[in-house]
C-alpha positions in Angstrom: 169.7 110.8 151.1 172.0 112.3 154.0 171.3 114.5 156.6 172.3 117.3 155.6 170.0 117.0 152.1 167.3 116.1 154.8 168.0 119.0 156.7 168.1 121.0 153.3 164.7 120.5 152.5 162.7 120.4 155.8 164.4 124.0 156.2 163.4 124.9 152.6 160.3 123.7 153.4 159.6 126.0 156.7 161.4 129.3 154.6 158.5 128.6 151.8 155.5 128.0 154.2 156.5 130.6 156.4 157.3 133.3 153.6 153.7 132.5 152.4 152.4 133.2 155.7 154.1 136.7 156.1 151.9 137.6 152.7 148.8 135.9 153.5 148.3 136.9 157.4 145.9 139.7 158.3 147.0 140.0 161.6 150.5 142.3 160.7 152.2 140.4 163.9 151.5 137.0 162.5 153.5 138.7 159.7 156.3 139.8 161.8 156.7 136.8 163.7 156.1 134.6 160.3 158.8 136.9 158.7 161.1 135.8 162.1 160.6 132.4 161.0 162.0 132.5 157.6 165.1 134.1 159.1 165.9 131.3 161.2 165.4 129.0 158.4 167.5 131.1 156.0 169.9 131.1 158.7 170.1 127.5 159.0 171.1 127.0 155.2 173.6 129.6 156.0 174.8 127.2 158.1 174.8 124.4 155.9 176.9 126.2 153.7 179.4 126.7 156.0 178.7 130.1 156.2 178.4 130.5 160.0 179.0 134.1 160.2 176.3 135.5 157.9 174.0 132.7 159.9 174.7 134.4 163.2 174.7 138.4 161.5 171.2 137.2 159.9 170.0 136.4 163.3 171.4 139.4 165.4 170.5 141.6 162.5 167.2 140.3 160.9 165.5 138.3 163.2 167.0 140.2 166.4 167.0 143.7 166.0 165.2 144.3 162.8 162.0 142.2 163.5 162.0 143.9 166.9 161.5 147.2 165.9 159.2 146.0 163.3 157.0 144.6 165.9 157.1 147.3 168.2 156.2 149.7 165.1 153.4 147.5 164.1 152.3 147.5 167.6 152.5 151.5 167.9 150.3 152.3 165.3 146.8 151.7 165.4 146.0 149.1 162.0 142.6 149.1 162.3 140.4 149.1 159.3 138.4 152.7 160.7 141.3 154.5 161.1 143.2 153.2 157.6 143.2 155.4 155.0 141.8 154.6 151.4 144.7 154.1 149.1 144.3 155.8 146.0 144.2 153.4 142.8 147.3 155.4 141.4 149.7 154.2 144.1 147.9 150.8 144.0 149.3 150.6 140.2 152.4 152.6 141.1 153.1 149.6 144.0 152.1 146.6 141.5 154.7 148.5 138.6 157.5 148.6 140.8 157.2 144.9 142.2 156.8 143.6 138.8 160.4 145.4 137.7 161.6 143.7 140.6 160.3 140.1 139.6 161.7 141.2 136.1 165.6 142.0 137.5 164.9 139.0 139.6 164.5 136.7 137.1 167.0 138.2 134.2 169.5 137.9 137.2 168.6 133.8 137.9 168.7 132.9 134.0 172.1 132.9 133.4 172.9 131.2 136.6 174.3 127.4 136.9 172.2 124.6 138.6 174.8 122.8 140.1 174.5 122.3 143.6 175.3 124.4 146.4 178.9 122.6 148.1 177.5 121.9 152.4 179.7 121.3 155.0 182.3 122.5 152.4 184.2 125.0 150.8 185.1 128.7 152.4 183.3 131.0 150.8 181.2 132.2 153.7 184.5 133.6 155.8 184.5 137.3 156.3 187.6 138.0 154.1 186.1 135.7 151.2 182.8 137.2 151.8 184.4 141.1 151.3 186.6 140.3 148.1 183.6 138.9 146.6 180.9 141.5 147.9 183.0 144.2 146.8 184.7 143.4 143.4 182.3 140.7 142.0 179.0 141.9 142.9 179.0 145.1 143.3 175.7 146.2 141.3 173.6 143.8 143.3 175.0 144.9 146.9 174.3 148.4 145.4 170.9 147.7 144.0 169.8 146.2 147.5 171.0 149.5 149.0 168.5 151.1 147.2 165.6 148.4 148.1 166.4 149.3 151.6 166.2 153.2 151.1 163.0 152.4 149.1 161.7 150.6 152.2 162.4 153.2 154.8 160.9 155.9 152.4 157.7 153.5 152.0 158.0 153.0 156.4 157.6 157.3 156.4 155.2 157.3 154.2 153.2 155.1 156.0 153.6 156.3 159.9 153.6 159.9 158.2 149.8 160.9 159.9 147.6 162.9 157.6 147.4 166.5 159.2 144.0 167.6 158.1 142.5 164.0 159.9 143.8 164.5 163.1 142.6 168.2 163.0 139.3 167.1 162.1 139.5 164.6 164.7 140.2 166.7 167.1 137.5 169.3 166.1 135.0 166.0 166.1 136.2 165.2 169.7 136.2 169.2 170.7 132.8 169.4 169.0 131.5 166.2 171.3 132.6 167.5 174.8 131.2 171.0 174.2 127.8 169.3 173.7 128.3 167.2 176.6 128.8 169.9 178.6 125.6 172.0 176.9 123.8 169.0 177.6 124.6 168.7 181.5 
C-alpha cells in the first residue's frame, strides 16, 4: 500500500466522519464548519486525481465563499427552539418524498457505473479544456439536474429566512402591550 492509497483513505475517512457530523450536529455552526471539513477533504482527492483546478475552485468556492455566507446566515438568524416555528407534517412528508427521489436518481445513476479504479497522479482529465468538452457534451443532464438542486436550495434558503408576518405583528403588539402596562404601573 502506497501513499497515495494511504492518503486515499485517511481523506475518505475524514469526508465520511465529517459528512456524518454536518447531519448529526445540533449546533447549525458545528454543521457549517463540519460541512467546511468535507470540502477540504473532497478537495484533496481532487488532488489526487490530478485534478488541481477543481481542488482549488472547490476551496475558493465551497469552503471559501459559500460556507462563509452560510455561517454568517446561520449566525443572523436567531435558531432557537422558542422562536422556531412548528413545521407542518405535510412539508415533513413533502421534504422526506423529495430526498428519497433523490437517493432513487442517485442510485439508478451509480448502477451502471464501472468499479475500476480511479487513475492518481495520472491521466488529464481534470484540465479545464478536458473538464468543458466533457461537462458539456457527455454530461449534460447531470450538470443540468444539479442546476436545479441549487435553485431548489435557494428557494428552500427563502423559505426559511422568509419571517412569518402575522408573528412579528403579534410580537410587536405583545411587546407594545408590555410597556403600556409598565408605564400604567409606574
Amino acid at each position: 500500500m502506497g501513499i497515495t492509497e494511504i492518503l486515499f483513505y485517511v481523506l475518505s475517512a475524514l469526508a465520511l466522519i465529517s459528512a456524518i457530523a454536518v447531519i448529526a450536529s445540533k449546533n447549525p455552526v458545528y454543521s457549517v464548519l463540519s460541512l467546511i471539513i468535507t470540502f477540504f477533504a473532497i478537495s484533496g482527492h481532487y488532488i489526487l486525481l490530478n485534478a488541481q483546478f477543481l481542488a482549488i475552485v472547490n476551496i475558493i468556492v465551497y469552503a471559501g465563499a459559500i460556507m462563509v455566507l452560510f455561517l454568517f446566515v446561520i449566525m443572523l438568524m436567531n435558531l432557537s427552539k422558542e422562536t422556531e416555528p412548528q413545521k407542518n407534517k405535510w412539508l415533513k412528508l413533502a421534504g422526506a418524498v423529495a430526498g428519497g427521489s433523490l437517493l432513487l436518481v442517485m442510485v439508478a445513476a451509480l448502477r451502471h457505473t464501472e468499479s475500476a479504479m480511479a487513475q492518481m497522479k495520472e491521466g488529464d482529465i481534470g484540465l479545464i479544456q478536458n473538464l468543458g468538452k466533457v461537462l458539456f457534451s457527455d454530461y449534460v443532464v447531470p450538470f443540468e439536474i444539479s442546476s436545479v438542486l441549487f435553485l431548489s436550495a435557494m428557494v428552500g434558503a427563502v423559505v426559511i429566512g422568509k419571517r412569518d408576518k402575522d408573528a412579528t405583528t403579534t410580537r410587536r403588539a405583545q411587546a407594545k402591550y408590555i410597556a403600556e402596562e409598565e408605564i400604567h404601573t409606574v
